[in-house]
Backbone bond lengths (Angstrom), bond angles and torsions (degrees), N, CA, C in turn:
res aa  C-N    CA-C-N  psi(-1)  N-CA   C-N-CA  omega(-1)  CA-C   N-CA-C  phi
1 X - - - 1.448 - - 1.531 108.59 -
2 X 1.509 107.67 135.60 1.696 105.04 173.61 1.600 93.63 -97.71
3 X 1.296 91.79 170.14 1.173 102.50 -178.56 1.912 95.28 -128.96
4 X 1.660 90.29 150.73 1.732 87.98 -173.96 1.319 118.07 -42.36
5 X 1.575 129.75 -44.39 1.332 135.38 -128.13 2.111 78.98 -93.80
6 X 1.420 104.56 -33.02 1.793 94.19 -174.75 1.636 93.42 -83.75
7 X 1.101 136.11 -30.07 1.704 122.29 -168.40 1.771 102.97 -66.64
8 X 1.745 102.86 -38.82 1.705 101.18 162.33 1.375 121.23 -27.35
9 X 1.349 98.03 -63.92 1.307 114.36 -150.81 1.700 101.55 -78.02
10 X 0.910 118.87 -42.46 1.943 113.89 171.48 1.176 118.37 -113.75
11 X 1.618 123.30 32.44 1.812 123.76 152.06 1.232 96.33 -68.16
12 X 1.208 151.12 -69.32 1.472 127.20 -164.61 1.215 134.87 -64.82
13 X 1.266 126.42 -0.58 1.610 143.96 174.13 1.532 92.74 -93.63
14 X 1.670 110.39 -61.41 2.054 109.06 -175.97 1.629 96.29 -42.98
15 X 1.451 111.22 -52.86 1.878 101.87 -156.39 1.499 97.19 -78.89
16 X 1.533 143.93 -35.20 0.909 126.74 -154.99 2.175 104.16 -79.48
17 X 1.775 107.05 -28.80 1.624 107.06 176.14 1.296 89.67 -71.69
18 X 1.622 149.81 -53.77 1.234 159.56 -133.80 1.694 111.33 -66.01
19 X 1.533 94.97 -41.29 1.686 121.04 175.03 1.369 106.51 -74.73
20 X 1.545 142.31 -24.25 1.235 140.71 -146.82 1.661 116.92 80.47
21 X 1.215 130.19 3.19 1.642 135.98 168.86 1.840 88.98 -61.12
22 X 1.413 87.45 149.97 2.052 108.43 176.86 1.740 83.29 -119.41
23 X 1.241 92.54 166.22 1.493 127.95 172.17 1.566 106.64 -125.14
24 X 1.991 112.94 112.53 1.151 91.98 -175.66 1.408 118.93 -116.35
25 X 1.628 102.57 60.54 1.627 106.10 164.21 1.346 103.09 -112.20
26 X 0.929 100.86 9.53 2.027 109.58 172.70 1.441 110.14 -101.99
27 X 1.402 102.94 123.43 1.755 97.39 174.12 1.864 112.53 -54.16
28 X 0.809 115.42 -31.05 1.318 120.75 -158.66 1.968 90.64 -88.10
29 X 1.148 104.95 -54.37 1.476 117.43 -179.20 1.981 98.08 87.89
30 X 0.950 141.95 13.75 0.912 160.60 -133.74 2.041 107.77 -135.42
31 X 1.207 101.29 -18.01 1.633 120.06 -172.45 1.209 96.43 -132.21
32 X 1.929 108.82 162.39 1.416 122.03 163.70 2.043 86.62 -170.41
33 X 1.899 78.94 150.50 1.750 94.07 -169.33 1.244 82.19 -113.72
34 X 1.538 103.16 146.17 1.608 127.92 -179.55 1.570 96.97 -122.78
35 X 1.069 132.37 136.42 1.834 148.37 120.52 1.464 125.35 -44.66
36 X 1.500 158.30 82.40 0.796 139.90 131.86 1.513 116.99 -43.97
37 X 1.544 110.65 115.42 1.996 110.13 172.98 1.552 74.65 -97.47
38 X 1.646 81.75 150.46 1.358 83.21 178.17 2.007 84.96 -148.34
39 X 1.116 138.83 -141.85 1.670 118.73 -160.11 1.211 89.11 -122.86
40 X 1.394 135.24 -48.12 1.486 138.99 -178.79 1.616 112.56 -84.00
41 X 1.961 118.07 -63.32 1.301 93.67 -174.79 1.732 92.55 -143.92
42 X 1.690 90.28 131.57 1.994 81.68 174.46 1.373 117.83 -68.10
43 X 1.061 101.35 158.20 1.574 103.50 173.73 1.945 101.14 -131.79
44 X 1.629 92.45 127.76 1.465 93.87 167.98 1.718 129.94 -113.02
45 X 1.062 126.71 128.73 1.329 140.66 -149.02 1.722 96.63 -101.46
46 X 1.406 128.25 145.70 1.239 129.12 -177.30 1.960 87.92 -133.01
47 X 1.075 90.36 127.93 1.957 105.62 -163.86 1.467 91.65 -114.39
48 X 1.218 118.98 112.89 1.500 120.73 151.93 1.432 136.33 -139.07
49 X 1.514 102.94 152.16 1.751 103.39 -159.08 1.767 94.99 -91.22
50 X 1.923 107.55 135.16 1.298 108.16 -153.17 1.743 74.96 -126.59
């Protein structure tokens, strides 16, 4: 389950691989790492277009 405050935080990485946009600090360009801070424990999400 996401929770709103993490879907915030990596809808624009999901829509921008989702559309066909690359990320080009990724060799592949094909991935992007998100941070949810969250108050107790971050959680980081690794998003990739398959």
């Amino acid at each position: 389950m996401v929770l709103p405050s993490a879907w915030r935080a990596i809808y624009h990485n999901v829509k921008a691989l989702g559309y066909g946009g690359t990320h080009p600090y990724h060799e592949e360009g094909n991935l992007a790492v998100n941070c949810c801070t969250g108050e107790l424990r971050p959680v980081v999400f690794k998003i990739e277009k398959l």
